[in-house]
C-alpha positions in Angstrom: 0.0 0.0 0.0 2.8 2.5 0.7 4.4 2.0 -2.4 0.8 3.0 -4.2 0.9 6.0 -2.1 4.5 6.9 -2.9 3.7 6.4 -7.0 0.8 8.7 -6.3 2.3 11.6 -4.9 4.8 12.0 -7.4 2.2 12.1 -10.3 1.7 15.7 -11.6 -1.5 17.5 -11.1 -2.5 16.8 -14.7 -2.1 13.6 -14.2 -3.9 13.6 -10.8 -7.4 15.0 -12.7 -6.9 12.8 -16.0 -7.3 9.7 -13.8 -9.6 11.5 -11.5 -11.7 12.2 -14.7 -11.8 8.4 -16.0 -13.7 7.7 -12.5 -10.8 6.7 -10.1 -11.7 8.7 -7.0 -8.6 7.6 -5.0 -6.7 10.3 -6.7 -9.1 13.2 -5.2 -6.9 12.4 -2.1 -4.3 13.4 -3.0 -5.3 16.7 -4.7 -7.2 17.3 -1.6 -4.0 17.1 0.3 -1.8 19.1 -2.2 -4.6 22.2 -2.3 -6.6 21.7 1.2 -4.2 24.8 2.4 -4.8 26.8 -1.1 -7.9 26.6 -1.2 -8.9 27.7 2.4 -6.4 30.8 1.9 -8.3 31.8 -0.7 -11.5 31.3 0.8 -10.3 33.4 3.8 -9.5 36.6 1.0 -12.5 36.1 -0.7 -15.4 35.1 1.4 -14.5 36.7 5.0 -17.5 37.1 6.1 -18.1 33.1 6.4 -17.7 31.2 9.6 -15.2 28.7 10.2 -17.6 25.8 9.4 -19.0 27.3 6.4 -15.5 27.9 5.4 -14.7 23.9 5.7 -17.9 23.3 4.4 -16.9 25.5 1.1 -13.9 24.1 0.8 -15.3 20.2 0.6 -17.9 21.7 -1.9 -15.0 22.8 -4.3 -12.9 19.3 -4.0 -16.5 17.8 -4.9 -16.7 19.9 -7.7 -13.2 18.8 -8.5 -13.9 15.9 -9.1 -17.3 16.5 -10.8 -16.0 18.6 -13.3 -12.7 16.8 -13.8 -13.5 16.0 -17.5 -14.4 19.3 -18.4 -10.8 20.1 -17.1 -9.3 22.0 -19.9 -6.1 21.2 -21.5 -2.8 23.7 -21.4 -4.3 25.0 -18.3 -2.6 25.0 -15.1 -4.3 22.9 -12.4 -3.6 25.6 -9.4 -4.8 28.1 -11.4 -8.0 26.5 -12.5 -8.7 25.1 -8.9 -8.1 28.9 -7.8 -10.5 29.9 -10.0 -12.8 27.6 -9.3 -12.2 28.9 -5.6 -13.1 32.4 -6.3 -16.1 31.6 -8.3 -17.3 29.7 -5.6 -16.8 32.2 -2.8 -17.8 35.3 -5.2 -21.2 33.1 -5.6 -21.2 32.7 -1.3 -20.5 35.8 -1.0 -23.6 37.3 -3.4 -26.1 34.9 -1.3 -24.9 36.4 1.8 -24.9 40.2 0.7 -28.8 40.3 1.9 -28.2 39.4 5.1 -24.9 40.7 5.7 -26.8 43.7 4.8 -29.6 43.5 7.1 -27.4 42.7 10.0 -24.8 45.8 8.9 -21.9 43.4 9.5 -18.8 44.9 8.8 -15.9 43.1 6.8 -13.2 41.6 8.6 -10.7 42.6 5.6 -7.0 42.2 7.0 -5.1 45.1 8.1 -2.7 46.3 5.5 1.1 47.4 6.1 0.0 51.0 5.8 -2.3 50.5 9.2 1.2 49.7 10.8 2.8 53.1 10.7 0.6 54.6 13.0 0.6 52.3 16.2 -2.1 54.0 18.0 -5.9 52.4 18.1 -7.9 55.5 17.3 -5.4 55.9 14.2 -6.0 52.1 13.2 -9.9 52.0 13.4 -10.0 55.2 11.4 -7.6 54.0 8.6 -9.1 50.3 9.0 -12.5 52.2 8.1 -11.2 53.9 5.3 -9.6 50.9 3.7 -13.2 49.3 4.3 -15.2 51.9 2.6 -12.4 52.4 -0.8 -12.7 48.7 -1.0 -16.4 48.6 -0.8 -16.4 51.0 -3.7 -15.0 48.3 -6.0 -17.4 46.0 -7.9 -17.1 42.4 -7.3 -15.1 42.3 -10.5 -12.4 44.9 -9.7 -12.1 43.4 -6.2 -11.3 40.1 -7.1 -9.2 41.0 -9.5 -7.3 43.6 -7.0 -7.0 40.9 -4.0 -5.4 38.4 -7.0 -3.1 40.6 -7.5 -2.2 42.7 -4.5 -2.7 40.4 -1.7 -2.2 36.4 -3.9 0.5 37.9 -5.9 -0.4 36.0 -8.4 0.5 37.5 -12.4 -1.6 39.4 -15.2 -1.6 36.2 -17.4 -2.6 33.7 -14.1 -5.3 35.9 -13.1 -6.7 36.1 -16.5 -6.5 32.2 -16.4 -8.0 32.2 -12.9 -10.9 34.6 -13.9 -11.2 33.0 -17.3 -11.1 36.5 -18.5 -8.5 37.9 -21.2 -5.2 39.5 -20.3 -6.2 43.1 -21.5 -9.6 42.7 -19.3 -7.1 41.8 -16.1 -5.4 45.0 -16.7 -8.4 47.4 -16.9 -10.1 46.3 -13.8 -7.1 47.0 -11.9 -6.1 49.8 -13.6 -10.1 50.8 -12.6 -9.8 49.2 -8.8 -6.8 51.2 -8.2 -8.1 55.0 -9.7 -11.5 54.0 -7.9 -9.1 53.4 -4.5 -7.3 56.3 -4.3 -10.0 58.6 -5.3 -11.8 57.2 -2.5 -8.9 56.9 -0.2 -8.8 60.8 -1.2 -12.1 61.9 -0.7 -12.9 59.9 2.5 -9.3 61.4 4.2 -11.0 65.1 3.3 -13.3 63.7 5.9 -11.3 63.5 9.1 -10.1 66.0 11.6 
C-alpha cells in the first residue's frame, strides 16, 4: 500500500485529474491534500465574512466539484490556477447569497489590516484608517475586487489571473487599472473627511 501512495504523490497535477476524470476517485486524495491549504487561503481573501464551518464546508464543496467537473478540465491549463479559479467563483457566488443578510445585519468586513495601518501604532489611528480601507474597497465592484485581491494580496500574475478569472489579459489590466483610480479617489475623498 505505501508504495501506491509513494507512486501517487509524485504524479503531476495533470495527471492527478486525468485519472480523476476516467472515474478513479482515489486520486481526489491526493489533490485534496496538495490544495486543502490553497484553497482555504483563498476562501479566507474572498469570502471573509463566512464562519469557520461554512469555510470547511466551502472548501469540501469545491474538491467535490473537482472531481465533478474533472472531465471538463481544460487542456494547457494550469491545475492551481483553475482550482483557484474555481475557488473564487465559488466564494464570489457565497458571497452574493450572503450580501442580503450581511446587509440587514450591517456586518462589517473583517478585511485584513494592511502594512500601511502599521505606521501609525495608536488604536484611534488604526480604526480610522481600517474604516477607510473598508469603505475604498467597498467601492469596488465584485469584478475589480477580485481582480485587486489576486493581484495585491495572492501575488499572483496578469496572465494567471486572467487564467483564474477565465477572462482575457487586457480585461485583467483594466479592472485594476479601474480598482486602483477607484481606491485612491476614495482613499482621497474619504481622508478630506477626518479631523
Amino acid at each position: 500500500m505505501l508504495k501506491n501512495a509513494e507512486s501517487i504523490a509524485v504524479l503531476s497535477d495533470e495527471q492527478l485529474i486525468s485519472r480523476l476524470a476516467s472515474g478513479k476517485v482515489e486520486f481526489l486524495g491526493e489533490i485534496y491534500m496538495r490544495y486543502d491549504v490553497m484553497v482555504k487561503t483563498a476562501l479566507n481573501r474572498f469570502a471573509q465574512d463566512i464562519s469557520f464551518e461554512e469555510r470547511e464546508d466551502l472548501a469540501q464543496d469545491i474538491f467535490i466539484a473537482v472531481n465533478d467537473s474533472a472531465s471538463k478540465f481544460p487542456a494547457g491549463v494550469e491545475f492551481r490556477l483553475w482550482l483557484y479559479g474555481m475557488t473564487v467563483k465559488k466564494a464570489r457566488a457565497r458571497r452574493r447569497s450572503n450580501w442580503v443578510r450581511n446587509k440587514l445585519l450591517k456586518m462589517r468586513s473583517t478585511m485584513p489590516v494592511g502594512t500601511a495601518l502599521r505606521v501609525d501604532t495608536s488604536p484611534a489611528r488604526q480604526s480610522e484608517l481600517r474604516q477607510l480601507i473598508e469603505k475604498a474597497l467597498a467601492s469596488l465592484s465584485d469584478d475589480e475586487r477580485d481582480v485587486l485581491m489576486l493581484r495585491a494580496v495572492e501575488g499572483f500574475k496578469g496572465d494567471e489571473i486572467a487564467q483564474i478569472l477565465r477572462i482575457s489579459h487586457n480585461s485583467v489590466r483594466v479592472r485594476i487599472h479601474r480598482a486602483r483610480a477607484k481606491i485612491d479617489n476614495e482613499m482621497t475623498a474619504l481622508r478630506k473627511d477626518l479631523p
